[in-house]
C-alpha positions in Angstrom: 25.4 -15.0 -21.6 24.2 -16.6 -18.3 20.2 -16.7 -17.9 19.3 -14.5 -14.8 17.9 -16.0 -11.7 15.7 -14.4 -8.6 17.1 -15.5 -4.9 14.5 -15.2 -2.5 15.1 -15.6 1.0 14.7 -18.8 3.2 10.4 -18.9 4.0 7.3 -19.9 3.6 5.8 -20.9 -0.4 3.5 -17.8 0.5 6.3 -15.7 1.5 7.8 -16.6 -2.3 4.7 -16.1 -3.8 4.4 -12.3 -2.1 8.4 -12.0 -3.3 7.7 -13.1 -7.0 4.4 -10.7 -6.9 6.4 -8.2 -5.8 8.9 -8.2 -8.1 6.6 -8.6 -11.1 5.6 -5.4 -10.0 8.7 -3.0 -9.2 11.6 -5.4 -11.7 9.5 -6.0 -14.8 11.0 -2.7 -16.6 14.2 -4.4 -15.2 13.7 -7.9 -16.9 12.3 -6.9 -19.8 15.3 -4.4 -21.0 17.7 -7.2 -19.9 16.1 -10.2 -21.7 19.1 -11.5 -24.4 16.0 -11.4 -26.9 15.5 -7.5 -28.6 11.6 -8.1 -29.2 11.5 -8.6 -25.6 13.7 -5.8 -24.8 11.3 -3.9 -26.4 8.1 -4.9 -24.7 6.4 -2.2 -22.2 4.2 -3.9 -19.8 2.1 -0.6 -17.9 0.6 -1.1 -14.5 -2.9 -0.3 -15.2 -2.2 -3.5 -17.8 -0.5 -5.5 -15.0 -2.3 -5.1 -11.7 -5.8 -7.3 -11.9 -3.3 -10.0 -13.5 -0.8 -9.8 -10.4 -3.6 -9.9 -8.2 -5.0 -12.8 -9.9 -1.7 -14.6 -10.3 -1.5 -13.9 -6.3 -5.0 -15.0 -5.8 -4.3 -18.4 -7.6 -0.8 -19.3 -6.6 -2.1 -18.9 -2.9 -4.8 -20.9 -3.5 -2.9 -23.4 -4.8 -0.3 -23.5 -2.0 -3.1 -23.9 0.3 -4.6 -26.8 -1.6 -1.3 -28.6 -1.4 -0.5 -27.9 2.2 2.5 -25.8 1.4 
């Protein structure tokens, strides 16, 4: 089986890091059931869980972007 990939549109590195947020949040159930690896599949990740680290992974990859002019 072929390993999945995300597409994001042509933009800014802050307009991928919004994209890649966002789909942590709304595809994770998504990625999860469809990993090729049955532990995985099996894995629930709940929002309550997920949202300080999303805003933390936002917070940092920003950060970063900034920091090397990107």
């Amino acid at each position: 089986m072929r390993a999945r990939q995300w597409i994001y549109r042509p933009g800014t590195v802050r307009d991928h890091v919004e994209q890649a947020i966002h789909d942590l949040r709304s595809s994770r159930g998504y990625c999860l059931g469809t990993n090729q690896d049955e532990k995985i599949q099996g894995l629930k990740i709940y929002s309550e869980t997920l949202e300080p680290i999303a805003i933390e992974a936002e917070k940092e990859l920003t950060r970063l972007a900034d920091q090397l002019d990107l």
